[in-house]
Biopython code that builds the backbone (N, CA, C, O; Angstrom):
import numpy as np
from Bio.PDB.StructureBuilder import StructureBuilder

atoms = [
    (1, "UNK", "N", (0.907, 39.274, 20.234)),
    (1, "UNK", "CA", (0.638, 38.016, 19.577)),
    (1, "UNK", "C", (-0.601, 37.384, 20.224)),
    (1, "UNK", "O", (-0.600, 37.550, 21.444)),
    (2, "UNK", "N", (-1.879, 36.564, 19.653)),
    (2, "UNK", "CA", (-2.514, 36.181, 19.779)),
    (2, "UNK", "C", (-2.554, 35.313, 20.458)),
    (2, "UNK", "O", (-1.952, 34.420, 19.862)),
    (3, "UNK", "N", (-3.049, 34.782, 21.822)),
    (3, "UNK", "CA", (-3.483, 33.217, 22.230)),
    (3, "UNK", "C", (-4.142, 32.424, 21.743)),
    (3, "UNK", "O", (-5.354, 32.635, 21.686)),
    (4, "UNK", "N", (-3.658, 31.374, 21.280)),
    (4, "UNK", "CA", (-4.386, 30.389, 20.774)),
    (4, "UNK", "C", (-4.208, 29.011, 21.422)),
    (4, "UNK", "O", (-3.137, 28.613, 21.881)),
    (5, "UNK", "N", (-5.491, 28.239, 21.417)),
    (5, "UNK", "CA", (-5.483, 27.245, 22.124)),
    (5, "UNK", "C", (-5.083, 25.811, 21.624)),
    (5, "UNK", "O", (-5.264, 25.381, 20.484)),
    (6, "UNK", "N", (-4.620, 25.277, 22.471)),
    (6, "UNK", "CA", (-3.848, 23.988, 21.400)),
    (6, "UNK", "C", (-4.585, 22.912, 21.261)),
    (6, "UNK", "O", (-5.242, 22.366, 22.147)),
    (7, "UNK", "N", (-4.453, 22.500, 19.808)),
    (7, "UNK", "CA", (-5.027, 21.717, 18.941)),
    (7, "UNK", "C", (-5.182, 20.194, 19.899)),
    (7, "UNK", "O", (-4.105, 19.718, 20.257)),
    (8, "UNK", "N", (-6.463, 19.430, 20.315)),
    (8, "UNK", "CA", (-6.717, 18.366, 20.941)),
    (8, "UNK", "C", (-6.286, 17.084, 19.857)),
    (8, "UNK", "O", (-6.780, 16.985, 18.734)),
    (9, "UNK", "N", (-5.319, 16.174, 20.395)),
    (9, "UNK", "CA", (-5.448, 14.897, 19.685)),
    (9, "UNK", "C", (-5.464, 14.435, 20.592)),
    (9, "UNK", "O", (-4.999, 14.932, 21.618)),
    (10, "UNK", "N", (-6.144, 13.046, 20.487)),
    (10, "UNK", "CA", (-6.465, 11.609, 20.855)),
    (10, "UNK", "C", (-5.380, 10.962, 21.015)),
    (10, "UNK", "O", (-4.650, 10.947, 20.024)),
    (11, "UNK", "N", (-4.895, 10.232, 22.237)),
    (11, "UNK", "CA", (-4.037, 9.545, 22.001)),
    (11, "UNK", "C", (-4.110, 8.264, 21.124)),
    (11, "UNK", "O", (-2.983, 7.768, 21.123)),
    (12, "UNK", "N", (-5.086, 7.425, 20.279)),
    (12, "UNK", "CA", (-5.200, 6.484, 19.123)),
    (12, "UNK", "C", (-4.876, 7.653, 18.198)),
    (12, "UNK", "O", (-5.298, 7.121, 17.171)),
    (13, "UNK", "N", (-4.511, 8.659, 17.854)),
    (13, "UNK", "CA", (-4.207, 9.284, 16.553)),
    (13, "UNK", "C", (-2.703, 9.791, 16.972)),
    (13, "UNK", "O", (-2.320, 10.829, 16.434)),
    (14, "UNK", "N", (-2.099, 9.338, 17.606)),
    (14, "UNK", "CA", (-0.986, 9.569, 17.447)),
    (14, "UNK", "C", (0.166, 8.289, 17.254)),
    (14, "UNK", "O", (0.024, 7.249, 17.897)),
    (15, "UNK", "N", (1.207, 8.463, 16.391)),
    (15, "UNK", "CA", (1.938, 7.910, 16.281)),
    (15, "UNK", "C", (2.678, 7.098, 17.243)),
    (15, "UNK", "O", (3.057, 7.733, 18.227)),
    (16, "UNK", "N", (2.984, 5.851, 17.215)),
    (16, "UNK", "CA", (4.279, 5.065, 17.942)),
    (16, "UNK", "C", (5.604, 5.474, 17.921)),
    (16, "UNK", "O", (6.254, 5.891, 16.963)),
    (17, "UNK", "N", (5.904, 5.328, 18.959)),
    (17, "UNK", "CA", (7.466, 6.053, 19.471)),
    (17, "UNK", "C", (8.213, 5.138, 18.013)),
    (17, "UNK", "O", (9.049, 5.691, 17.298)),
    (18, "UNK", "N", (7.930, 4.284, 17.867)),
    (18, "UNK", "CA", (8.832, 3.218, 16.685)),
    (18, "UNK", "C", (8.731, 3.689, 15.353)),
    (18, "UNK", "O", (7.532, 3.622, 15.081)),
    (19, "UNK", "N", (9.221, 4.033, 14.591)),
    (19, "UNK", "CA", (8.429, 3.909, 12.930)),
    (19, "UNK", "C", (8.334, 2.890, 12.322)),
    (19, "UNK", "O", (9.234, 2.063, 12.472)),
    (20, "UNK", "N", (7.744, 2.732, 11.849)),
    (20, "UNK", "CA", (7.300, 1.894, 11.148)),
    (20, "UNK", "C", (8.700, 1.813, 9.621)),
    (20, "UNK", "O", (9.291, 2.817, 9.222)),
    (21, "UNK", "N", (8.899, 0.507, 9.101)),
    (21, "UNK", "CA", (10.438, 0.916, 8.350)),
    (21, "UNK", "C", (9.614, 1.004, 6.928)),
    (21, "UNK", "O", (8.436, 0.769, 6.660)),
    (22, "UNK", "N", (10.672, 1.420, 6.170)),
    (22, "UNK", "CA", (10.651, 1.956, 4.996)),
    (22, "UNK", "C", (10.196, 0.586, 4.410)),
    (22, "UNK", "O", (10.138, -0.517, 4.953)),
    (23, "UNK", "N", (9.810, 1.087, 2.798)),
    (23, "UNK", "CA", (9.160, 0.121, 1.746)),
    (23, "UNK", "C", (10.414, -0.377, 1.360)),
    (23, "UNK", "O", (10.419, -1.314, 0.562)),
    (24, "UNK", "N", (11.314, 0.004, 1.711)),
    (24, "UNK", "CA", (12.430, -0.633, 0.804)),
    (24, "UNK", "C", (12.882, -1.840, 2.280)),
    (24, "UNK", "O", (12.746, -3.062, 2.341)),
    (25, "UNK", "N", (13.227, -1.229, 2.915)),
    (25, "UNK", "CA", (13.441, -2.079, 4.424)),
    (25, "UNK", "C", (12.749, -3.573, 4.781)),
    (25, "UNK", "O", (13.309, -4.594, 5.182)),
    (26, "UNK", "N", (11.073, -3.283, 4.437)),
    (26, "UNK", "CA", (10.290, -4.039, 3.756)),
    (26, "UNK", "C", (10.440, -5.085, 3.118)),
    (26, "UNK", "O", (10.249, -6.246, 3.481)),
    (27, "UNK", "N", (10.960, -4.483, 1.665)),
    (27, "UNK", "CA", (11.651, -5.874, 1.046)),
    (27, "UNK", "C", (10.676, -4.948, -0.647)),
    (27, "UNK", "O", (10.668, -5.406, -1.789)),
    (28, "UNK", "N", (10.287, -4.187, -0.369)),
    (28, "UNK", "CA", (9.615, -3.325, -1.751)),
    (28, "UNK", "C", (10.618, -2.897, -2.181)),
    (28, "UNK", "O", (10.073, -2.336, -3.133)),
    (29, "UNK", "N", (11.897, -2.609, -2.346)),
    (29, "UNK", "CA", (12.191, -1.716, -3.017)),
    (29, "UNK", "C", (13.694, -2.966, -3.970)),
    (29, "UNK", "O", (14.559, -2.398, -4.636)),
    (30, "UNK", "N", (13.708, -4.402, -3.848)),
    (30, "UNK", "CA", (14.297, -5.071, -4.882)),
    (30, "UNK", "C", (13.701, -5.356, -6.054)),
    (30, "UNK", "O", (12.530, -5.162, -6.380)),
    (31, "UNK", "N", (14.867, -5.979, -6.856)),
    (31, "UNK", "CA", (14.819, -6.317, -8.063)),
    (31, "UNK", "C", (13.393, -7.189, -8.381)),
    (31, "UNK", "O", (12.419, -6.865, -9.061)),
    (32, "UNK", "N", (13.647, -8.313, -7.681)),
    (32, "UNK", "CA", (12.726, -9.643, -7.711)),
    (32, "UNK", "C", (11.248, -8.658, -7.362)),
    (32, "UNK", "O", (10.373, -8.707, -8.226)),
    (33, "UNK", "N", (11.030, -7.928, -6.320)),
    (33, "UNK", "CA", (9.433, -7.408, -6.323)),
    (33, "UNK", "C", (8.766, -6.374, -7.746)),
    (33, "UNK", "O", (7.670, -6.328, -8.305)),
    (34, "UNK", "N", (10.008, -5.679, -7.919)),
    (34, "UNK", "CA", (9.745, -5.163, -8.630)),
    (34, "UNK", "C", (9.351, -5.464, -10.095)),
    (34, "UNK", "O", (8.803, -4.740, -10.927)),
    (35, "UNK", "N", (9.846, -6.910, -10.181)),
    (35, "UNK", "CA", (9.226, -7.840, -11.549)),
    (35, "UNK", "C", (7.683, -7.864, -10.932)),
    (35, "UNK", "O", (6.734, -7.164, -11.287)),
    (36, "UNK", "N", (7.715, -8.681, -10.102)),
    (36, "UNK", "CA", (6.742, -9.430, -9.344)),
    (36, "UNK", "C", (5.410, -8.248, -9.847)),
    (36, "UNK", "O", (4.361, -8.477, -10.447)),
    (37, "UNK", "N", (6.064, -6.749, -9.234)),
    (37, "UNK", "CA", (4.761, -5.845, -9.689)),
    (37, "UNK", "C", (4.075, -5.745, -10.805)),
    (37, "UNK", "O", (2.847, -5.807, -10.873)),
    (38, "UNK", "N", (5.197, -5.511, -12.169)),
    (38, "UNK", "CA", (5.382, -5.194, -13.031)),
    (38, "UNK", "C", (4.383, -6.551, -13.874)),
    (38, "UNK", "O", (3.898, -6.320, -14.981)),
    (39, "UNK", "N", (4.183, -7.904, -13.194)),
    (39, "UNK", "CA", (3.595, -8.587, -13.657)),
    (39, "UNK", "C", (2.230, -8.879, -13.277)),
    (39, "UNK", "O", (1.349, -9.579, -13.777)),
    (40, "UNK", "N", (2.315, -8.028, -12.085)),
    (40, "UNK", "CA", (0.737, -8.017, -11.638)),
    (40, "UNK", "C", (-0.179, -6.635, -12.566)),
    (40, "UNK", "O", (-1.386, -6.397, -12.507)),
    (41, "UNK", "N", (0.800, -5.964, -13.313)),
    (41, "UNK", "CA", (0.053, -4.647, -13.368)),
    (41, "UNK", "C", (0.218, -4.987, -15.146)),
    (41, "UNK", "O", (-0.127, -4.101, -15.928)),
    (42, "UNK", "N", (0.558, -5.818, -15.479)),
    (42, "UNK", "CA", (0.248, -6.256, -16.819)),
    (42, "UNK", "C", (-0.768, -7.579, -17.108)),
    (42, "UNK", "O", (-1.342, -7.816, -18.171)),
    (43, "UNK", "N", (-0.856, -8.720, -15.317)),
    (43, "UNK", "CA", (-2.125, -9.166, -15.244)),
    (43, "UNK", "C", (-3.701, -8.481, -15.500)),
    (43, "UNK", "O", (-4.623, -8.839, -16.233)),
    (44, "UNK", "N", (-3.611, -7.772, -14.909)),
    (44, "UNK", "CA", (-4.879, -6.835, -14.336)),
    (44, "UNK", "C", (-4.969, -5.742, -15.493)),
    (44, "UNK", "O", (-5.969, -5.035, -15.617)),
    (45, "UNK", "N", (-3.789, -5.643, -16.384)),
    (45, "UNK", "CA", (-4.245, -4.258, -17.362)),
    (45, "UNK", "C", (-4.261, -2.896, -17.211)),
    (45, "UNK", "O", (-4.473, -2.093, -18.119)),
    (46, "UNK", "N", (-3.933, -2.519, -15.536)),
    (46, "UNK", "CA", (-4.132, -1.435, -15.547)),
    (46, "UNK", "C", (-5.562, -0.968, -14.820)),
    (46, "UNK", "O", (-5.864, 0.215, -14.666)),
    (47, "UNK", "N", (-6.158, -1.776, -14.518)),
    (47, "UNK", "CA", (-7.543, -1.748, -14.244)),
    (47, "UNK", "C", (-7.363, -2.231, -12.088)),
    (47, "UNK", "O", (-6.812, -3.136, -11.460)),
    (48, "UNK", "N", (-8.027, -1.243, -11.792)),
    (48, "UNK", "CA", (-8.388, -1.264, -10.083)),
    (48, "UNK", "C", (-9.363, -2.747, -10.370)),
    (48, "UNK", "O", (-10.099, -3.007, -11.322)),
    (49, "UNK", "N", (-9.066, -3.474, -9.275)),
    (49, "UNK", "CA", (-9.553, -4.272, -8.587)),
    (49, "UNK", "C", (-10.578, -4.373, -7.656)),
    (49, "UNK", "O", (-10.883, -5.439, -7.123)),
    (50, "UNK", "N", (-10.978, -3.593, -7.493)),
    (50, "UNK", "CA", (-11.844, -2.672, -6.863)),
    (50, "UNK", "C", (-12.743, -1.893, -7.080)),
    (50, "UNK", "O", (-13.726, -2.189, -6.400)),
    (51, "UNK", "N", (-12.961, -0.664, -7.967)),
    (51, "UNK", "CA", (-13.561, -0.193, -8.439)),
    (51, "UNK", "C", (-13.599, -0.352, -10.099)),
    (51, "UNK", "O", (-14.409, 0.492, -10.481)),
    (52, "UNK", "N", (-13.140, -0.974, -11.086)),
    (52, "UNK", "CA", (-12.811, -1.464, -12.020)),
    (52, "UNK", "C", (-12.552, -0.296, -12.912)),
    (52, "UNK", "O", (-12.563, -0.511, -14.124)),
    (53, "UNK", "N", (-12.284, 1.110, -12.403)),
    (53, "UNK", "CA", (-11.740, 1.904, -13.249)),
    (53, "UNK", "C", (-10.440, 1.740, -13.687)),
    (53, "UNK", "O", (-9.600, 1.282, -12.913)),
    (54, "UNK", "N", (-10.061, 2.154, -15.195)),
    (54, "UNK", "CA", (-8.621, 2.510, -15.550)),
    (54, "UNK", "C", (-7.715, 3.218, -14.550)),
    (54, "UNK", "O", (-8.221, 4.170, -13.955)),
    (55, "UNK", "N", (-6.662, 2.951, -14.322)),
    (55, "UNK", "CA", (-5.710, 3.716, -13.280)),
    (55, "UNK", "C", (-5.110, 4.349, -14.203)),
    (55, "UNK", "O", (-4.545, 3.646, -15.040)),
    (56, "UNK", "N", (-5.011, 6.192, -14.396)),
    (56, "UNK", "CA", (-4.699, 6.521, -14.954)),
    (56, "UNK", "C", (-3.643, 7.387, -14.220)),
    (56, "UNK", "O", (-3.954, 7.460, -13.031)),
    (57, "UNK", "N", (-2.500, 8.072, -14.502)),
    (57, "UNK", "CA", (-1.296, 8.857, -13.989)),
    (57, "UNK", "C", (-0.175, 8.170, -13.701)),
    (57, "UNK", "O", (0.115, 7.042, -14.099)),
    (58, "UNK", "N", (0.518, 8.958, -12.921)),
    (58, "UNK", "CA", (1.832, 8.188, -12.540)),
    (58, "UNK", "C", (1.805, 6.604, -12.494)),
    (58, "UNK", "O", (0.912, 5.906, -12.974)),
    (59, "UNK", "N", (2.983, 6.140, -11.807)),
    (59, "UNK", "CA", (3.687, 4.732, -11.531)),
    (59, "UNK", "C", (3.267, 4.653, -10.028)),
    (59, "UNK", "O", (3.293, 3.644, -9.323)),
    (60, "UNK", "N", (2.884, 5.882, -9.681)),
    (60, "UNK", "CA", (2.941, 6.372, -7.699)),
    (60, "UNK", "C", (1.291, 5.577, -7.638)),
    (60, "UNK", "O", (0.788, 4.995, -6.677)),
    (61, "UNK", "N", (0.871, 5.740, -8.632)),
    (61, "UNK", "CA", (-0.693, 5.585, -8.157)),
    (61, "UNK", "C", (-1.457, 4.315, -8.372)),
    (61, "UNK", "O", (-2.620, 4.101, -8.031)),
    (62, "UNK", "N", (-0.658, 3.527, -8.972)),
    (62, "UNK", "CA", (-0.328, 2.209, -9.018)),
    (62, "UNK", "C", (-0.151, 1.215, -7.669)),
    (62, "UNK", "O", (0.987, 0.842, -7.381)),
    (63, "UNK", "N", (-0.929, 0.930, -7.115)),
    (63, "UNK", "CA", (-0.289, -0.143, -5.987)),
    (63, "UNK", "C", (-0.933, -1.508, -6.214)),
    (63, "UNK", "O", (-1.995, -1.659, -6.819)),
    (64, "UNK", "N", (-0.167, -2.537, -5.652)),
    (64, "UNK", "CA", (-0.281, -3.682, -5.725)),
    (64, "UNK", "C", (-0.259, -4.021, -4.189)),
    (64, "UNK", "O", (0.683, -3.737, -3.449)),
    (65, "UNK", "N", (-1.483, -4.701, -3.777)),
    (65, "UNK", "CA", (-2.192, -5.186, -2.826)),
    (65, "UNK", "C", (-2.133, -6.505, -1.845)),
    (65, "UNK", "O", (-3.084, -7.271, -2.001)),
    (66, "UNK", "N", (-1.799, -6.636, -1.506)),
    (66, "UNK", "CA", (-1.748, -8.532, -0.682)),
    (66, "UNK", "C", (-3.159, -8.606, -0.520)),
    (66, "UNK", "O", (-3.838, -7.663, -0.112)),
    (67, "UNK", "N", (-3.601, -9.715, -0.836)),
    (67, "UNK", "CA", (-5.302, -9.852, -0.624)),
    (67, "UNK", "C", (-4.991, -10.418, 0.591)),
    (67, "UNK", "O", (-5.642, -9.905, 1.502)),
    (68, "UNK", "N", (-4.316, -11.194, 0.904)),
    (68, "UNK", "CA", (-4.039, -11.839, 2.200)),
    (68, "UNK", "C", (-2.945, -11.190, 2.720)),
    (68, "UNK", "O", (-2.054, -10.934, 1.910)),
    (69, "UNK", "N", (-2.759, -10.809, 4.030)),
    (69, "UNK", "CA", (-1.920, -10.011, 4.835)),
    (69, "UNK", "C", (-0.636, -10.765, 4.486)),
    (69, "UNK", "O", (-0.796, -11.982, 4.402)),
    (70, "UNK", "N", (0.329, -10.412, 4.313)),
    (70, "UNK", "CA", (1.381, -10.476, 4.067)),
    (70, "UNK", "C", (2.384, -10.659, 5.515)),
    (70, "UNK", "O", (2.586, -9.813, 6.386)),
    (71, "UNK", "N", (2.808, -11.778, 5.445)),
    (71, "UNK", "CA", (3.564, -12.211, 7.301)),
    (71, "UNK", "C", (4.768, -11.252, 7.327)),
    (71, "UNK", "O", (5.215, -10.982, 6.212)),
    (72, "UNK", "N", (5.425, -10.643, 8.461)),
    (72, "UNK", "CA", (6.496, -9.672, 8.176)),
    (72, "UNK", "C", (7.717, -10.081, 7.993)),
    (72, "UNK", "O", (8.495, -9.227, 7.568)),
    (73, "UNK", "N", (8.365, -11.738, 8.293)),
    (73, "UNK", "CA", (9.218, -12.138, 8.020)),
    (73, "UNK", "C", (9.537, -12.560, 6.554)),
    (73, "UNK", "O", (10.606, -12.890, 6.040)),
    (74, "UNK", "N", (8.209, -12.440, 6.008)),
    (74, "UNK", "CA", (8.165, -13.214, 4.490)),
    (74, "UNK", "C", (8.538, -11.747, 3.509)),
    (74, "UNK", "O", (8.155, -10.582, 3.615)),
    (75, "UNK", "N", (9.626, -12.560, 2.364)),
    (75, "UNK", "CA", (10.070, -11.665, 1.859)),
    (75, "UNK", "C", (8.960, -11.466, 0.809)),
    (75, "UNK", "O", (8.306, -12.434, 0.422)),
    (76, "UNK", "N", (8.701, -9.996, 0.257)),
    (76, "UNK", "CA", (7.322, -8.875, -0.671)),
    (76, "UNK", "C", (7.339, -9.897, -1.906)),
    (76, "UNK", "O", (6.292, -10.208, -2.474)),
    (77, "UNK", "N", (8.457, -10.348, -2.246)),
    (77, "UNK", "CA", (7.861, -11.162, -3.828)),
    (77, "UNK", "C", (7.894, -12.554, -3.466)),
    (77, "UNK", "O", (8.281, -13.271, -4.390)),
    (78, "UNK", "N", (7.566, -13.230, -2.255)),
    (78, "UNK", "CA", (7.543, -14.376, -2.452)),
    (78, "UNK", "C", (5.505, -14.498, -2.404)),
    (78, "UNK", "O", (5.035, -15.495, -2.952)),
    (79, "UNK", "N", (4.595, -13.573, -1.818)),
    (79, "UNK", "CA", (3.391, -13.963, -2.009)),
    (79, "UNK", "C", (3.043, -14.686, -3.813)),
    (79, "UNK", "O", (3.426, -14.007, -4.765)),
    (80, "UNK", "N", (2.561, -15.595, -3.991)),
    (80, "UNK", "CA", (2.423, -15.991, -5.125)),
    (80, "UNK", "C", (1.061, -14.830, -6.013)),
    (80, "UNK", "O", (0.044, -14.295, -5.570)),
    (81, "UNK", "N", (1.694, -14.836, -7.373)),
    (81, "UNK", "CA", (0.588, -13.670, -7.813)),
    (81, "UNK", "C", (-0.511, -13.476, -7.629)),
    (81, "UNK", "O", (-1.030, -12.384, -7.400)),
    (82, "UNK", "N", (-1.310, -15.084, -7.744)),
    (82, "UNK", "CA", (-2.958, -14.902, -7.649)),
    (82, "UNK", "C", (-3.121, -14.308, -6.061)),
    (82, "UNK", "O", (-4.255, -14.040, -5.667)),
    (83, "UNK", "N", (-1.832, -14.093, -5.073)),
    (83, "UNK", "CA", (-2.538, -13.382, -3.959)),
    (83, "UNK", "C", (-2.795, -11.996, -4.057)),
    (83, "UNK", "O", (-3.542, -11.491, -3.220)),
    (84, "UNK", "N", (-2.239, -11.228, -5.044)),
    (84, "UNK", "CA", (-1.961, -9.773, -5.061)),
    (84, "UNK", "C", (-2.969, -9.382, -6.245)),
    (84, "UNK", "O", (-3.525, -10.042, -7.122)),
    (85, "UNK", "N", (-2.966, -8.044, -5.899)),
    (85, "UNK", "CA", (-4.166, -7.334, -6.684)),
    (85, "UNK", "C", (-3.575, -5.814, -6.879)),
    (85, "UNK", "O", (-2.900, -5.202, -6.051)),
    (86, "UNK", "N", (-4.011, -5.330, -8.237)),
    (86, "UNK", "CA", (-3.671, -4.329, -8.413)),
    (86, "UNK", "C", (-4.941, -2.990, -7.975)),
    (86, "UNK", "O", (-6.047, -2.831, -8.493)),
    (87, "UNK", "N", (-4.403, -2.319, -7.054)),
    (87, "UNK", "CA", (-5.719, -1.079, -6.303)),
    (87, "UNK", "C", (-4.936, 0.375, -7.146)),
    (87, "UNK", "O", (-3.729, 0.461, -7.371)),
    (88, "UNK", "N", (-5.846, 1.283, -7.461)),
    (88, "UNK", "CA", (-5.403, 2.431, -7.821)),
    (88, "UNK", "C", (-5.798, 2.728, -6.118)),
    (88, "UNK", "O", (-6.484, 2.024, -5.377)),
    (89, "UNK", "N", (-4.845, 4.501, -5.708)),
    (89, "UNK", "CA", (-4.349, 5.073, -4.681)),
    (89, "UNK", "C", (-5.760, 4.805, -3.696)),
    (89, "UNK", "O", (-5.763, 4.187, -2.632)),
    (90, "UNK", "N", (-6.707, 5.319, -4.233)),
    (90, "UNK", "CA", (-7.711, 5.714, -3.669)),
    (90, "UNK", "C", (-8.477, 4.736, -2.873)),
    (90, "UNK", "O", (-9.036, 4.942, -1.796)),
    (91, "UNK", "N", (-8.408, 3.316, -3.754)),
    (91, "UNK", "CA", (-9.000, 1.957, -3.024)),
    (91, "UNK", "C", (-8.356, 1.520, -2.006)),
    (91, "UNK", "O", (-8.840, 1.191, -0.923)),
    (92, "UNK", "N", (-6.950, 1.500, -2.412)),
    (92, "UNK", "CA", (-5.719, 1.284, -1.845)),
    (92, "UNK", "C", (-6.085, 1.370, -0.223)),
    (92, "UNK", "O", (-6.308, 0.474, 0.591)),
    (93, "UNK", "N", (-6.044, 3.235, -0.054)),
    (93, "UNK", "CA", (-6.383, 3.903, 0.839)),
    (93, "UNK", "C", (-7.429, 3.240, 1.752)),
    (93, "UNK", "O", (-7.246, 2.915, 2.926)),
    (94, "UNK", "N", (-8.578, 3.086, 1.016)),
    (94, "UNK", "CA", (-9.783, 3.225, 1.997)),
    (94, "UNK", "C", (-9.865, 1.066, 2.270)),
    (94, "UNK", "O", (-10.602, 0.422, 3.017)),
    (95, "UNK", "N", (-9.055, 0.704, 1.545)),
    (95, "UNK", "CA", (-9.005, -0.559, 2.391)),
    (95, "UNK", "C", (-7.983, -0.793, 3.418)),
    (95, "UNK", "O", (-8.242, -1.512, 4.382)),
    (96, "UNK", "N", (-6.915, -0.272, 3.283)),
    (96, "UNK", "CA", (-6.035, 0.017, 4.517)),
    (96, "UNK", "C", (-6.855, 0.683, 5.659)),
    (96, "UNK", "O", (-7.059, 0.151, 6.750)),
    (97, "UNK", "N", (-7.247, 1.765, 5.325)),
    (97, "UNK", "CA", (-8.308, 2.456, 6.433)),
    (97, "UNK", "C", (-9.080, 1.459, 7.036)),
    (97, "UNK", "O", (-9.087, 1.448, 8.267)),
    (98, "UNK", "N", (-9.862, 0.449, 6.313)),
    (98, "UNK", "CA", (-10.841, -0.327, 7.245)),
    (98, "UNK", "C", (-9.886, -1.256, 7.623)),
    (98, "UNK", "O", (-10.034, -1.134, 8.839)),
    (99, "UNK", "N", (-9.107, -2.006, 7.517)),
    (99, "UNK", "CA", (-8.272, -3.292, 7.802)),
    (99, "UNK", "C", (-8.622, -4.380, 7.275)),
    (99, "UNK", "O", (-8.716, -5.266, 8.125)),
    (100, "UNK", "N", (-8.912, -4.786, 6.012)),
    (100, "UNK", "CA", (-9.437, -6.178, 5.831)),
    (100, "UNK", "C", (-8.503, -6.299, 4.536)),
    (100, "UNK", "O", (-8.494, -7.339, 3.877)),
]
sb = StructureBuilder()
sb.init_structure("model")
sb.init_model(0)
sb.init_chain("A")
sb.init_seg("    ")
for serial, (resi, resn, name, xyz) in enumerate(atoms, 1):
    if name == "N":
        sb.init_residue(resn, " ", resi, " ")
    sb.init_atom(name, np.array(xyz, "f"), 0.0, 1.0, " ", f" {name:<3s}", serial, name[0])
structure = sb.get_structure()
């Protein structure tokens, strides 16, 4: 069998001993948010916020955004709508990536 040398990570690229809790744990996965979405994604049309393309595919690729950070004690559908924004996956992504 071959030697191979082991793969270098960074300790900033590795995970916290903690996980982080589920979307439902969160407070994403009730009744009340799930309106809450359902009315942001019939605000917006369907249309990224962001890049102003059509979001086309699944329900998965659909996300709805806190423009303002969202406090962790505060329950997911109490942000009032005009704070939330609808991002297809990809915007989603690369604004989580930067943090703002």
């Amino acid at each position: 069998m071959p030697w191979r040398q082991k793969t270098f990570k960074p300790a900033w690229l590795k995970r916290p001993a903690e996980a982080r809790p589920s979307s439902h744990e969160r407070g994403y996965g009730s009744a009340a948010w799930q309106r809450v979405r359902k009315a942001v994604i019939a605000r917006d049309g369907g249309i990224c916020q962001m890049c102003f393309e059509l979001v086309a595919g699944s329900d998965r690729d659909l996300h709805i955004d806190h423009i303002v950070e969202k406090q962790t004690s505060e329950a997911a559908e109490a942000t009032p709508l005009d704070g939330l924004q609808l991002l297809c996956r990809r915007c989603h992504s690369i604004k989580t990536k930067r943090g703002y």
